[in-house]
C-alpha positions, 0 to 999 in steps of 0.5 A: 500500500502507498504511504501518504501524507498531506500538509500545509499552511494557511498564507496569512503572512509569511512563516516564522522560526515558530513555523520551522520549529513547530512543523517544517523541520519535521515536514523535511524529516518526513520528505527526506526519510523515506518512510512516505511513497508520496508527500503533499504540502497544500497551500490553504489559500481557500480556507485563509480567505474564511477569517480573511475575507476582508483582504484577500490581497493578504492571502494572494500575496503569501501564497508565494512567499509561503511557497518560497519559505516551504523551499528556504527550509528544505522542502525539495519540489522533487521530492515533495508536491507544493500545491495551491488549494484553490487550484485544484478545483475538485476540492472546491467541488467536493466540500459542496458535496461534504456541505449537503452531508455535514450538518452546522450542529457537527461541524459547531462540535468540532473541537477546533471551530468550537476554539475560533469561536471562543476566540473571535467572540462569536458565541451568542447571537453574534454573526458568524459567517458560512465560511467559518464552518466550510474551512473545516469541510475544505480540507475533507476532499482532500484526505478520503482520495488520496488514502493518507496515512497521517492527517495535516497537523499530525507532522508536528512532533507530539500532536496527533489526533482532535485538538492537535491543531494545523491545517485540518487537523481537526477536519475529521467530522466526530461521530 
């Protein structure tokens, strides 16, 4: 069976020492220790633009910086697939297809959207908008396809599972 992982980041800005600490340096282990037939490095774009929608400039000027970083700190476009989410656009098609199956009460018992909330003061009858919820769903489509063996968030050192963090780590719908 081939062994797969994805990754990523959202390009919100430019990547930082705390970024090589907490997942690149162990992304480039991964790529370069051969335990994984195939690797996939996504840059989020489109699950940037759900708290980003205000200034999607922001967004589109980091996708190359971000993609530059990924490069500065050893990951290998030979060996490793940098890809740009909203260019794939089967993705886009497939999380319409997850919004009709997931409903607003699971995707709201999602550890991680359950977090933003908190944190962005949406609790209450304050608005919140659809795409709070949809980035959730933008990472499923491509997870089921590709038959990954670790989930995004999982190649940080120490985080495995719900909670864990990164890019959809907590993408997976709870029961």
């Amino acid at each position: 069976m081939t062994k797969i992982i994805l990754t990523g980041d959202r390009p919100t800005g430019r990547l930082h020492l705390g970024h090589y600490v907490g997942s690149l340096r162990r992304r480039v282990e991964l790529q370069n220790g051969g335990g994984f037939d195939k690797i996939f490095v996504m840059i989020a774009d489109a699950q940037a633009l759900t708290d980003n929608a205000d200034n999607p400039e922001k967004v589109r000027q980091n996708i190359i910086e971000v993609a530059l970083d990924y490069m500065a700190a050893g990951l290998d476009p030979a060996k490793s697939v940098i890809f740009i989410q909203s260019q794939v656009s089967e993705l886009t098609e497939l999380t319409f297809f997850y919004m009709n199956l997931v409903t607003v009460q699971r995707l709201q018992r999602n550890p991680t959207v359950k977090q933003e909330i908190q944190l962005r003061g949406f609790s209450g009858r304050r608005r919140r908008q659809q795409g709070r919820h949809a980035g959730r769903l933008l990472l499923l489509p491509d997870q089921p396809g590709r038959g990954h063996h670790r989930l995004p968030g999982d190649d940080r050192p120490g985080r495995r599972g719900p909670g864990a963090g990164g890019p959809g780590a907590d993408a997976r719908a709870d029961p």
